[in-house]
C-alpha positions in Angstrom: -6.7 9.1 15.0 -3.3 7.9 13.9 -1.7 9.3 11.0 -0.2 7.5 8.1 2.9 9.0 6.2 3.8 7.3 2.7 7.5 6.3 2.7 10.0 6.4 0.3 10.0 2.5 -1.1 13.7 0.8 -1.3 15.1 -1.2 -3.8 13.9 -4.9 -3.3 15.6 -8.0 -3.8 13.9 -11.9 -4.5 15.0 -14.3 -2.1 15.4 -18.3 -3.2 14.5 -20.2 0.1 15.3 -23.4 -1.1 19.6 -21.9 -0.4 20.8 -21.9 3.1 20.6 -18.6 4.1 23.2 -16.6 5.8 22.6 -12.9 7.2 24.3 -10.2 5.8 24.6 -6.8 7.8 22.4 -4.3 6.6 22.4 -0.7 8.1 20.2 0.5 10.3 19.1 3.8 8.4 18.1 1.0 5.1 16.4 -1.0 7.5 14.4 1.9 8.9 13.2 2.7 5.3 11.6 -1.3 4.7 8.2 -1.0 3.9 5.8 -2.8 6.0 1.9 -3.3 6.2 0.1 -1.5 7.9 -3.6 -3.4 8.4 -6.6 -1.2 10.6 -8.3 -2.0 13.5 -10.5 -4.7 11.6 -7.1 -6.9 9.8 -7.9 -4.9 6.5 -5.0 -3.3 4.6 -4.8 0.1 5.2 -1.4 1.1 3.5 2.6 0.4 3.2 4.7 2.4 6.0 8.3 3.0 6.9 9.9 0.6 9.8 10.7 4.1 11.4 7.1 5.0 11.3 6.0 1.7 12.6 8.4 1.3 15.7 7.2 5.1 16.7 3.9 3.6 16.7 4.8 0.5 18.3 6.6 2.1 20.7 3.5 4.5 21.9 1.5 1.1 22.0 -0.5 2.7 18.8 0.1 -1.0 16.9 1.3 -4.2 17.6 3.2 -6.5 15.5 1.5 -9.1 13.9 3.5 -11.9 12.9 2.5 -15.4 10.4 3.6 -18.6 12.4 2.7 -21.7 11.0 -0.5 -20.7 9.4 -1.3 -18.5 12.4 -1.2 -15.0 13.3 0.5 -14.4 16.4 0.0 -10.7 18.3 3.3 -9.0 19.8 3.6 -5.4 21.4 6.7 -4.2 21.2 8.2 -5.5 24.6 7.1 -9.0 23.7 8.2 -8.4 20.2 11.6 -7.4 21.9 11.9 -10.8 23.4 11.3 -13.2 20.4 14.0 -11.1 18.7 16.3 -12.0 21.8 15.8 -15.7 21.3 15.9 -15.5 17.5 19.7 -14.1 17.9 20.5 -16.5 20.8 19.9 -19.0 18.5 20.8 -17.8 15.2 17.7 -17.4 13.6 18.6 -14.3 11.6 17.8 -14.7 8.0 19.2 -13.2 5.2 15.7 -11.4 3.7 14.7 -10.0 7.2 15.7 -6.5 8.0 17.2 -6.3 11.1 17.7 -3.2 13.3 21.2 -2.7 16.1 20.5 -0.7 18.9 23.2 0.4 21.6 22.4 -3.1 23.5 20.2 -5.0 21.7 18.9 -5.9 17.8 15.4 -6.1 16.9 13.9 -7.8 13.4 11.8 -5.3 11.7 8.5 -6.8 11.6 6.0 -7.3 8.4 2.9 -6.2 9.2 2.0 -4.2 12.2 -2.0 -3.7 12.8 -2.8 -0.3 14.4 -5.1 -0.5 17.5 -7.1 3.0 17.2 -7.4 3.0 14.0 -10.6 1.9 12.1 -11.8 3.4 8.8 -11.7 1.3 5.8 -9.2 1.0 3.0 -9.8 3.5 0.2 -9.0 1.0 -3.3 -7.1 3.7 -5.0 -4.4 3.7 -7.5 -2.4 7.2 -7.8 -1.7 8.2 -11.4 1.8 8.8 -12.2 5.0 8.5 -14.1 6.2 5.8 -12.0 3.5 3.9 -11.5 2.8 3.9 -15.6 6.9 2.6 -15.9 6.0 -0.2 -13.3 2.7 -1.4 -14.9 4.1 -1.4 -18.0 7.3 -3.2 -16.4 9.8 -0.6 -18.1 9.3 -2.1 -21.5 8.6 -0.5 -24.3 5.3 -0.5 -25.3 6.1 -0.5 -29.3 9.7 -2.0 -29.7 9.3 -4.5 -26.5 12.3 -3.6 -24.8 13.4 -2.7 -21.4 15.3 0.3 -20.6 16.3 2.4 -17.6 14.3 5.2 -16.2 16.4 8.2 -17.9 15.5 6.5 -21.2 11.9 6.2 -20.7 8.9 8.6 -21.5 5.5 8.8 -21.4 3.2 8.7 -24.6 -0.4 9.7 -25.5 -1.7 6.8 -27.9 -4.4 9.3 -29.1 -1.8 12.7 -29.3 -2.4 15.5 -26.8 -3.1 17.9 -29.4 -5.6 16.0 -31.1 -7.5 15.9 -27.9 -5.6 12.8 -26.3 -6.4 12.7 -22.3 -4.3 12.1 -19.3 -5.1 9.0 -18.2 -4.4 5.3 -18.0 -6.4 3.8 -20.8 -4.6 7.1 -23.1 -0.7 6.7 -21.4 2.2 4.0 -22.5 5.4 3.8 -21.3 7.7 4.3 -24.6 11.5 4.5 -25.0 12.7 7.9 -26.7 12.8 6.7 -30.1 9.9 5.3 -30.1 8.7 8.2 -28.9 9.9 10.3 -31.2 9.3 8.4 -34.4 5.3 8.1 -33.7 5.3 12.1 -33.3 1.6 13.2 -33.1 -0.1 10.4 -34.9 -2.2 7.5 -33.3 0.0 4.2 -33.2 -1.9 3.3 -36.5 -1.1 6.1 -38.3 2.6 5.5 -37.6 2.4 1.9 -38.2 3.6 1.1 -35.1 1.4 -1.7 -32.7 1.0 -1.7 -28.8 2.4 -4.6 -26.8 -1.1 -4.4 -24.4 -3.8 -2.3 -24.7 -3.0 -0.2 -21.7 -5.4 0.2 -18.8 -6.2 1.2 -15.1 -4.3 -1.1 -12.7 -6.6 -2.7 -10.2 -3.8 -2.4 -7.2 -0.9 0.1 -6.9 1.9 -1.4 -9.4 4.1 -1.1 -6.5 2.2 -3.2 -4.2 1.8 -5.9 -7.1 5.6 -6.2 -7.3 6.6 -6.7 -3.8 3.7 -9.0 -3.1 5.8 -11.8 -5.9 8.6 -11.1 -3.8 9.7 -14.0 -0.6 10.5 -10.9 1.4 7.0 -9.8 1.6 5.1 -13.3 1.6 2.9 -12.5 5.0 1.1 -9.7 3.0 -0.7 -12.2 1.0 -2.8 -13.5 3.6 -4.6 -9.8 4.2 -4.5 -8.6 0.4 -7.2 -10.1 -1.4 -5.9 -11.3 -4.9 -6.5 -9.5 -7.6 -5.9 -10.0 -11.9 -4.0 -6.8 -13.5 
């Protein structure tokens, strides 16, 4: 049985593919952290991993990379995986969006999705309720005054207060700024006459996932994440 460690998930950046692209250097301890797919035995998604995690895994020929060319997925272990790299930097294939990892004689592209060979239990659809994942369905806005703020100037609010019996959960929590915050007090939105942008409710992926899949840099998990409405 192989076992899956959540990573830490970078910053990520939207790529325009319609620019010439030229690579900039990353490091290797940033490209280590880039989230990649990890799919079970049976191409389903299992869950996002670290590159570190996934080259330990490819290395003990636990997974294999699986790569989108042309409409078709292409199966590499990590020797063969090793090779392509080779001829993508003989021939200046680099792109900007791809993570890229220097060892002492050679580089190696961090891949997108690996699948993992031994393991074959099936994708548990769960979404893990917390702060962050309330901010990033709720897209850092506001959910009375509209507007976007940084993490420090966020909070979380019951629409039906705590003390009145309010629960912890999805349908009952709203991302609101401070003042916001403050100004509604313990009264329903109603009673403060203040109005929700969206009536707030359980996210059908993991907000996370939601925003990387609109992202260039993370195009290939589309074909083995069924698409789902918020």
């Amino acid at each position: 049985m192989v076992s899956l460690a959540q990573p830490t998930a970078p910053e990520l950046l939207a790529v325009d593919n319609d620019r010439p692209l030229m690579r900039k250097p990353v490091s290797t301890s940033a490209a280590l952290q880039a989230n990649i797919l990890a799919l079970n035995r049976n191409f389903l998604a299992v869950q996002v991993i670290s590159a570190k995690r996934a080259f330990c895994l490819l290395c003990k020929g636990l997974a294999e990379v699986i790569h989108v060319e042309g409409g078709a997925y292409c199966a590499y272990d990590f020797d063969a995986w090793r090779e392509l790299c080779d001829l993508k930097v003989a021939v200046g294939e680099q792109r900007d969006y791809e993570d890229w990892i220097r060892a002492v004689n050679f580089e190696i592209q961090v891949p997108r999705v690996v699948r993992l060979l031994t393991y074959d239990r099936v994708p548990r659809n769960t979404v893990k309720f917390n702060r962050r994942n309330i901010f990033l369905r709720d897209g850092h806005r506001c959910q009375y005054c509209g507007k976007r703020y940084s993490t420090p100037r966020l909070s979380l609010d019951h629409v039906m207060p705590k003390s009145r019996g309010g629960a912890d959960t999805w349908e009952n929590i709203v991302c609101a700024c401070l003042k916001c915050n403050v100004d509604k007090g313990g009264r329903t939105p109603s009673e403060a006459g203040m109005k929700l942008l969206q009536k707030p409710i359980k996210p059908k992926r993991s907000p996370l996932l939601s925003r990387q899949l609109s992202l260039s840099k993370y195009e290939s998990w589309r074909n083995f994440i069924p698409h789902s409405t918020e």
